[in-house]
C-alpha positions in Angstrom: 250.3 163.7 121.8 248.7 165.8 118.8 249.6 165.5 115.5 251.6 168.9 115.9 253.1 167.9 119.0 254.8 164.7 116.9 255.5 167.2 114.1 257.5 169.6 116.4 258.9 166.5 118.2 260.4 165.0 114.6 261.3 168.7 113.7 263.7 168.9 116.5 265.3 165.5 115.8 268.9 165.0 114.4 270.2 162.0 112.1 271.0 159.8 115.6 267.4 160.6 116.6 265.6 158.9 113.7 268.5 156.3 113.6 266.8 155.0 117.0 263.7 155.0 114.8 264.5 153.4 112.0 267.0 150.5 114.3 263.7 149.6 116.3 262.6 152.5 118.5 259.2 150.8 120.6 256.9 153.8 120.2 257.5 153.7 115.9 256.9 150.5 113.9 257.9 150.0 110.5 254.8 149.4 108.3 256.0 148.8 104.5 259.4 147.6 103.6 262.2 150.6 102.2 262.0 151.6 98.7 264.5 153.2 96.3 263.4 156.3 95.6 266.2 157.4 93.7 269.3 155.6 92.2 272.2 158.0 91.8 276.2 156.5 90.6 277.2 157.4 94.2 274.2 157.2 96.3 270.7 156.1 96.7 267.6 157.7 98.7 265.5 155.2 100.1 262.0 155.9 101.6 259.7 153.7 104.5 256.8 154.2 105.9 256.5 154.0 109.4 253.5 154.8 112.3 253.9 156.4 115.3 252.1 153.7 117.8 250.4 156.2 119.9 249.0 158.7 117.7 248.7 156.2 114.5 250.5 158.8 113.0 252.1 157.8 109.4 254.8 159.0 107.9 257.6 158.3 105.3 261.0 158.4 106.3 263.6 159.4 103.1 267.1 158.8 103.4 270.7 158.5 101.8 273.2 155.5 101.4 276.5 155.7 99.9 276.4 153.1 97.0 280.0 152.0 97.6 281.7 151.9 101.1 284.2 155.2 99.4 280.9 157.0 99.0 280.4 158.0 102.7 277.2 159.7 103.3 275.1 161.1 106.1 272.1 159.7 106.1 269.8 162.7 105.8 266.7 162.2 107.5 263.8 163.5 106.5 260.3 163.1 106.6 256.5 163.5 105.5 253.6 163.1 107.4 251.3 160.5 105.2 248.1 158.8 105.8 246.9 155.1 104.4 244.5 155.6 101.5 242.4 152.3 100.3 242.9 152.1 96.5 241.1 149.7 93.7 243.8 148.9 90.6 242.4 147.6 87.6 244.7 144.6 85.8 244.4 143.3 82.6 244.7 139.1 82.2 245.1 137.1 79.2 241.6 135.0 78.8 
C-alpha cells in the first residue's frame, strides 16, 4: 500500500471506522499519548499520533469529546498525514 492508497483508504472512512483505530485496530499502533488541542466550556479536541504498521505511515488523529455527559458529541474524525522529525531543544539550568 502507497502513501495515496492509505490516504484514499482514510478518506473513505466514517467516525466507526477510525473508532476501530483508535480502540486497537492491529494494522495502526498508537505512537504518542492524546493531547488537548483545544479546551472549549462544552467540548475538547484531542489529537494522537498514530502509524500505520505496514507503510510506517504517521498521522495525527483530531477529535471531539463532550466535556460533560449533557454535551453529547460525535466524535469527528479527522486526520493529517505527519512524519517524525528529530529535534535539538536548548534548556536553560540554574548553575
Amino acid at each position: 500500500m502507497t502513501k495515496e492508497d492509505l490516504i484514499k483508504e482514510l478518506d473513505s472512512y466514517d467516525d466507526n471506522d477510525f473508532l476501530d483505530i483508535f480502540w486497537g485496530n492491529k494494522d495502526f499502533k498508537k505512537v504518542t499519548e492524546e493531547k488537548v488541542v483545544v479546551q472549549g466550556r462544552w467540548e475538547t479536541v484531542y489529537k494522537q499520533v498514530l502509524e500505520h504498521v505496514p507503510t510506517n505511515i504517521y498521522f495525527y488523529l483530531y477529535w471531539h469529546a463532550g466535556n460533560t455527559e449533557y454535551q453529547e458529541c460525535e466524535p469527528g474524525f479527522t486526520y493529517k498525514i505527519v512524519q517524525p522529525v528529530e529535534k535539538t531543544v536548548v534548556v536553560y539550568e540554574e548553575i
